[in-house]
C-alpha positions in Angstrom: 0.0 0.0 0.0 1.2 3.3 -0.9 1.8 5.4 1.8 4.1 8.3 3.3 5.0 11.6 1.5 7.8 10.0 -0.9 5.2 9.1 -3.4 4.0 12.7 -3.4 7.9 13.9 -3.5 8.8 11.7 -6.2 5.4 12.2 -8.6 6.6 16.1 -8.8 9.8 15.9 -9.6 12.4 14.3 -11.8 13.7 11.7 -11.3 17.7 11.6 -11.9 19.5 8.4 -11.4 22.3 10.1 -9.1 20.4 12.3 -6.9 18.5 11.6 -4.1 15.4 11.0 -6.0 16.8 8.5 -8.1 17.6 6.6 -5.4 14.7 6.7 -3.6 12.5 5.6 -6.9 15.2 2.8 -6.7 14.4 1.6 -3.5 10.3 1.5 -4.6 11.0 -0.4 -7.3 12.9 -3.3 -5.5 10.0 -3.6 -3.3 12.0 -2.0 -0.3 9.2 0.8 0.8 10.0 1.1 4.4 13.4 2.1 3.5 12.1 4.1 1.1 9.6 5.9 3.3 12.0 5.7 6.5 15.1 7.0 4.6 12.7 10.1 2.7 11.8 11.8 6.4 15.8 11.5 7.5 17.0 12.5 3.9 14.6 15.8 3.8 16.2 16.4 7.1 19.7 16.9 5.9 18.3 18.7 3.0 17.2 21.1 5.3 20.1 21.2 7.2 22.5 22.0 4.6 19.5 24.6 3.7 18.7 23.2 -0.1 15.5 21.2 -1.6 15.1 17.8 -1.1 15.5 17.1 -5.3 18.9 18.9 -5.0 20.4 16.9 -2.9 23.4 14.5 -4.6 26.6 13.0 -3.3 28.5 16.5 -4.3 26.4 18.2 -1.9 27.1 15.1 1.1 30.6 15.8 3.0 31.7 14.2 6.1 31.8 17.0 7.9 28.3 17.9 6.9 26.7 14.8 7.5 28.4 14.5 11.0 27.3 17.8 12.0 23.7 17.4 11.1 23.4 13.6 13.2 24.9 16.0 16.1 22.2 17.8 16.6 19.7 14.1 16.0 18.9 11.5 18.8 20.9 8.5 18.5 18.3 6.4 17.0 17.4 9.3 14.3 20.8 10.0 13.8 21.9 6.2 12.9 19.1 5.9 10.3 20.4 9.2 8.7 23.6 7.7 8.5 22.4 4.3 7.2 20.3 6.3 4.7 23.7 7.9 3.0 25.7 4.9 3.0 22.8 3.1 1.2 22.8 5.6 -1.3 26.4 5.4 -1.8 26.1 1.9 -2.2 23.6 2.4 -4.7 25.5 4.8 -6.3 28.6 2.4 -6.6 26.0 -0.3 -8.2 25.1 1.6 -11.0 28.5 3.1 -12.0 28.4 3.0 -15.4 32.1 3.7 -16.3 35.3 3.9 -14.2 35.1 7.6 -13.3 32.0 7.1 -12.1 32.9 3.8 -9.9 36.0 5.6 -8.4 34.1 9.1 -7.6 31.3 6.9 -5.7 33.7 4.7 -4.5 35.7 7.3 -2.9 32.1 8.6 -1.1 31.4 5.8 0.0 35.0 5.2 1.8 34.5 8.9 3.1 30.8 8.4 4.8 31.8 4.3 5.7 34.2 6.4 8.1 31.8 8.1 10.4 30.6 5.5 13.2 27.2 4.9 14.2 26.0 6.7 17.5 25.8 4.9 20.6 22.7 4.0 21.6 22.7 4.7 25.6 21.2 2.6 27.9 18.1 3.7 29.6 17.4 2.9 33.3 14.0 1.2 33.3 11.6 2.8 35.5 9.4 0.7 37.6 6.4 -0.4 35.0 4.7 -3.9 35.2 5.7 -6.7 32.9 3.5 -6.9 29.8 2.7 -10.5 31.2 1.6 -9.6 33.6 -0.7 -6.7 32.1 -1.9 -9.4 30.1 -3.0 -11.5 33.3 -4.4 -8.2 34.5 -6.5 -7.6 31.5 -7.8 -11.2 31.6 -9.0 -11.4 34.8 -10.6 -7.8 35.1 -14.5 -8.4 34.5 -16.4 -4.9 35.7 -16.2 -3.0 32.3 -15.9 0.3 34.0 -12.4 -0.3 35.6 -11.4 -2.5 32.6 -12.0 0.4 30.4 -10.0 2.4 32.5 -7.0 0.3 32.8 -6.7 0.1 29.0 -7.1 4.0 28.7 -4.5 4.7 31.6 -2.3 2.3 29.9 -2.7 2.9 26.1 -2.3 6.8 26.8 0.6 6.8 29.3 -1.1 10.0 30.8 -1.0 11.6 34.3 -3.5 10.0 36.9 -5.0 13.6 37.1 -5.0 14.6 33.5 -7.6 12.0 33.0 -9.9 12.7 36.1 -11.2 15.7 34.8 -13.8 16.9 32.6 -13.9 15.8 28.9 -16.7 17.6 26.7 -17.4 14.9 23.6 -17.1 17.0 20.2 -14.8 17.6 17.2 -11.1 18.1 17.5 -10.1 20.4 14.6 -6.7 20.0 13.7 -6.4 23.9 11.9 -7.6 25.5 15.1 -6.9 23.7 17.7 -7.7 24.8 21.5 -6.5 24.3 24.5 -9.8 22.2 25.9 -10.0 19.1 27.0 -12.1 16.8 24.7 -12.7 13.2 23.0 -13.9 13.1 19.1 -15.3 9.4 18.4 -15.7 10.3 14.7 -12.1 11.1 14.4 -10.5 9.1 16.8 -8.8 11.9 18.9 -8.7 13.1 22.3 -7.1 16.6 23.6 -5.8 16.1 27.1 -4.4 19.5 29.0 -0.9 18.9 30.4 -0.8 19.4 34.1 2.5 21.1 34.4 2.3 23.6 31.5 -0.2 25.9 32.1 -2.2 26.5 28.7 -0.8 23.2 27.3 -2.2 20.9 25.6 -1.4 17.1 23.4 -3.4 15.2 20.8 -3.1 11.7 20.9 -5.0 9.1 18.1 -6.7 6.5 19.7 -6.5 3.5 17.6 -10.0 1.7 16.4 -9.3 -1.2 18.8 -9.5 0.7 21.9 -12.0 3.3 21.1 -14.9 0.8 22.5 -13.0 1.2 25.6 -12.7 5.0 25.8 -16.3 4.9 24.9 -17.3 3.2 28.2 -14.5 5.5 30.1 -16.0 8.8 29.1 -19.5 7.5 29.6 -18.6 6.5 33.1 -16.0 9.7 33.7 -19.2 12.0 36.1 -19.8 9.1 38.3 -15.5 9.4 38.8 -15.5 13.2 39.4 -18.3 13.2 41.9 -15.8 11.3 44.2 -14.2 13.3 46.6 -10.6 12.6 45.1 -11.4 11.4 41.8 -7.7 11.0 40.8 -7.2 8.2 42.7 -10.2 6.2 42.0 -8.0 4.2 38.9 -5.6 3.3 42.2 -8.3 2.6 44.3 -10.3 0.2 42.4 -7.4 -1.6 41.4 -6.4 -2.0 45.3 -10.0 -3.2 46.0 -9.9 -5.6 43.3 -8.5 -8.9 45.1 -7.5 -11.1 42.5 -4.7 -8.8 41.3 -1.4 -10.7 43.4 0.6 -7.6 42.3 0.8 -4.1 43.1 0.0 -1.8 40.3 -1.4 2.2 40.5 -2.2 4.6 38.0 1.6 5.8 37.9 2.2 1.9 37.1 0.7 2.7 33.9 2.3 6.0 32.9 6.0 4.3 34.1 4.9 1.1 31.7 4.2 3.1 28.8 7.6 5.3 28.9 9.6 2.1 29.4 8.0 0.2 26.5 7.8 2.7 23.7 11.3 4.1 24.8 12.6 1.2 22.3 9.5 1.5 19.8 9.7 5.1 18.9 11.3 8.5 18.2 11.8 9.8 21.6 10.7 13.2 20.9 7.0 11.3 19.8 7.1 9.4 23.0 7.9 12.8 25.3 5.0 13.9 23.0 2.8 11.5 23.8 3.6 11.9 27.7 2.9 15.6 27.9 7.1 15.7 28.2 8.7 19.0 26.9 10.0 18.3 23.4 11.1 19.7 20.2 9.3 18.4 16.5 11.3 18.0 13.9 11.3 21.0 11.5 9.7 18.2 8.5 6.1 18.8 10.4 4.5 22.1 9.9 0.9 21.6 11.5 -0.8 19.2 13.4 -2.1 17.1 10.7 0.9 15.7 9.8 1.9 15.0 13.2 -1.4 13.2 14.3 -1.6 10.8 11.2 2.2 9.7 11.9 1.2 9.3 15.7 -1.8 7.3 14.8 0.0 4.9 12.4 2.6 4.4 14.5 0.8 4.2 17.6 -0.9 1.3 16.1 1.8 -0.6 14.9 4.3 0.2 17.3 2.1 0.2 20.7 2.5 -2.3 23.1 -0.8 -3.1 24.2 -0.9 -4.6 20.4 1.7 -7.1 21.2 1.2 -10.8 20.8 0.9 -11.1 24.3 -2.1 -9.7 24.7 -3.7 -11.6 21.6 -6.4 -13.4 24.0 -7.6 -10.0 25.1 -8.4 -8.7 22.2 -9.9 -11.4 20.8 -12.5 -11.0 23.7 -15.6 -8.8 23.0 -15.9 -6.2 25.7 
């Protein structure tokens, strides 16, 4: 299926076999897409850097020294697809050589960006999270479809206990004009939370189709919550009360889970994101559209809750 923003790039301009869209329309046609698609967002990224058009970009305008600089300023895991991006074009480059001046100029570009090293990817203490195991168990055993709801909102959302025990008015999340209110759009599949500690701020996060049943039941049951006299800890609460759980696991448990799982699964600025963290978007996104439909197809290819582990649960109607 054709999707991501290199079909668009390569349908308006040409395509010439040594620049960068020549190599992408390479990649398509050998059936390698994700690279395709992955190596595009990096690519347009060092375009940007070295402040020229993606379609301009060649392997005269590629140094060393250029290509290091622009990873510095990348997180590790960004950075090393960058670099894995060039050195597949100078590979393909080498390839395709078509007389010897041609096979020693790529040649000698490919020696030159085989020399930079690939960025250490540090280690990240885990936080304390529950085993997706036993999350699984968890989900299995919980029968009351109010806190069942609840557990797979707290847990597909990562959010603050008291971002989520507040009001949420049901209506239309517009994506041009978007305000800083807290609400839940069914049709679209959205929901605006209101960080709690940045005043005035405000996340969108997608909720994928399989969990919107569960959001559903959440919102519908979300006044009965903030009648309570401390509704932020009713997710604790209830999960204290309920017996069966031999483990001990809090609303927190799920915010901690969700940074430690999709630490490894995505960009880290899309997880901060995601968390209501402080974090920078890359310069590639200009509005919120973009940013939402590459959360939401990520988010539901990426997010843990959609791991084989859990493949009883969701084969279980609510």
């Amino acid at each position: 299926m054709m999707t991501g923003n290199v079909y668009e790039f390569l349908d308006e301009v040409e395509k010439e076999k040594r620049k960068i869209s020549g190599f992408l329309d390479h990649l398509l046609k050998t059936d390698k897409v994700k690279s395709a698609e992955t190596y595009y967002y990096q690519l347009k990224i060092l375009a940007s850097y070295l402040d020229m058009e993606l379609e301009e970009l060649d392997y005269n305008s590629i140094t060393p020294v250029s290509l290091s600089e622009c990873m510095a300023g990348m997180n590790p895991n960004s950075a090393n697809t960058l670099l894995a991006a060039v050195r597949s074009y100078a590979r393909y480059l080498k390839k395709t050589a078509t007389n010897r001046k041609e096979y020693n100029d790529f040649s000698w570009f490919y020696d030159s960006i085989s020399e930079i090293e690939y960025r250490t990817i540090p280690k990240i203490a885990l936080r304390k999270g529950i085993k997706l195991e036993k999350l699984a168990e968890l989900l299995e055993i919980l029968r009351d479809e109010h806190l069942l709801s609840a557990t797979v909102v707290h847990f597909y959302l990562g959010a603050r206990p008291v971002e989520l025990a507040q009001e949420f008015v049901e209506g239309e999340i517009t994506l041009e004009e978007v305000d800083a209110k807290r609400k839940i759009d069914f049709k679209n599949r959205l929901i605006s939370i209101v960080t709690a500690k940045t005043h005035g701020s405000m996340r969108i996060a997608p909720i994928d189709e399989r969990v919107l049943p569960f959001f559903r039941i959440w919102y519908e049951e979300l006044d009965k919550v903030l009648e309570l006299g401390r509704p932020r800890e009713w997710f604790t609460s209830s999960l204290r009360k309920f017996r069966k759980v031999g483990f001990r696991i809090t609303a927190k448990t799920a915010r901690q889970t969700f940074e430690t799982e999709m630490r490894g699964r995505m960009d880290q600025w899309k997880v901060n994101y995601i968390l209501g963290h402080a974090t920078t978007t890359p310069d590639i996104y200009t509005g919120w559209e973009k940013i939402i439909k590459d959360l939401g197809k990520e988010l539901s290819e990426k997010h843990y809750l959609f791991d084989g582990v859990f493949e009883k649960f969701w084969q279980r109607s609510i």
